[in-house]
C-alpha positions as CSV (number, residue, x, y, z in Angstrom):
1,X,1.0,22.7,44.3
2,X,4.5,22.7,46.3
3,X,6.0,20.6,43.1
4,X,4.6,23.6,40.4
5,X,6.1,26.4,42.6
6,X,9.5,25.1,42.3
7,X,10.3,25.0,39.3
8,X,8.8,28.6,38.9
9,X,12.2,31.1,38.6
10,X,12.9,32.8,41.7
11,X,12.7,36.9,41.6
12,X,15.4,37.7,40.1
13,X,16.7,35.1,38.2
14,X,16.8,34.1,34.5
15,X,13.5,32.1,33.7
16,X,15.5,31.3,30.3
17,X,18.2,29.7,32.5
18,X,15.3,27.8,34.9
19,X,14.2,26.5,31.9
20,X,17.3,25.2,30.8
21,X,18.0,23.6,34.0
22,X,14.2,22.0,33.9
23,X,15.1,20.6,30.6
24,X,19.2,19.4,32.1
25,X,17.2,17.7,35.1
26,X,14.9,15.8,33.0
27,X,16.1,14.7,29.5
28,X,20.0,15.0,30.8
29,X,23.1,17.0,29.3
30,X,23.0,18.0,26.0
31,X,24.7,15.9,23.2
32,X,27.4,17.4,21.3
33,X,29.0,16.7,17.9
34,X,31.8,13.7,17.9
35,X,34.3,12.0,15.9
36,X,34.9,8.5,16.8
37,X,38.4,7.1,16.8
38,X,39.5,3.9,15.9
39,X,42.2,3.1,18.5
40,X,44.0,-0.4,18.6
41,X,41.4,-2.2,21.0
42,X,38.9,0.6,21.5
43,X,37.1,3.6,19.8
44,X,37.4,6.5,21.7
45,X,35.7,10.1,21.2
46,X,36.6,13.6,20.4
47,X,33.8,15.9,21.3
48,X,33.4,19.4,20.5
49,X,32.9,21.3,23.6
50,X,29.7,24.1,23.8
51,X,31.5,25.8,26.8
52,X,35.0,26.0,26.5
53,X,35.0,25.3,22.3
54,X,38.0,23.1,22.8
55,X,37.8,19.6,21.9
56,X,37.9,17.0,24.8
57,X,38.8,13.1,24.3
58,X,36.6,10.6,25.9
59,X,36.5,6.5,26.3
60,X,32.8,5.8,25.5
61,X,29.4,7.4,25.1
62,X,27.2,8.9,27.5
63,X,26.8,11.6,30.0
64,X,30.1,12.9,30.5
65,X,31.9,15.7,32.3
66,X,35.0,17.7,30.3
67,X,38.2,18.9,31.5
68,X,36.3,22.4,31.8
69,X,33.6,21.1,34.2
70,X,31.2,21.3,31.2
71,X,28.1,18.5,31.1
72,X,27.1,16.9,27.7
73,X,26.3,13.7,26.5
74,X,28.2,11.4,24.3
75,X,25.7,9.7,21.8
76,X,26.2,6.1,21.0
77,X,27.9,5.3,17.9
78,X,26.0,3.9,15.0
79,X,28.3,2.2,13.2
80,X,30.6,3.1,10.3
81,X,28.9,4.5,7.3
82,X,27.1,2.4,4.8
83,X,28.0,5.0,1.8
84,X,30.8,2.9,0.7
């Protein structure tokens, strides 16, 4: 009964925001859009950033942190594109 109660929202706070931190604690940062690029030894990332709407570099995929303090996730790359 303890565990229900909290994750109930407090008086006075958001339950829209609870909820989104419910959803953050279990399934992790959002993902976000990304262009991979091909560096000479590595593919790095530039994400689009939901908080800040800059675009942050990153190394490799995964939960990651930008230059802003936001939290989102990386998703693996798949490969290039098999359109050719």
């Amino acid at each position: 009964m303890a565990r229900q109660l909290s994750i109930l929202a407090d008086e006075g706070e958001d339950p829209e925001s609870q909820h989104e931190a419910e959803a953050r604690r279990r399934f992790g940062p959002p993902r976000v859009d990304v262009t991979p690029i091909a560096t000479s030894g590595r593919t790095e990332y530039t994400a689009f950033c939901p908080r800040c709407s800059a675009v942050h570099r990153h190394t490799s995929p995964g939960p990651r942190r930008g230059p802003c303090g936001a939290r989102y996730t990386i998703p693996p790359d798949t490969g290039p594109d098999e359109t050719e």
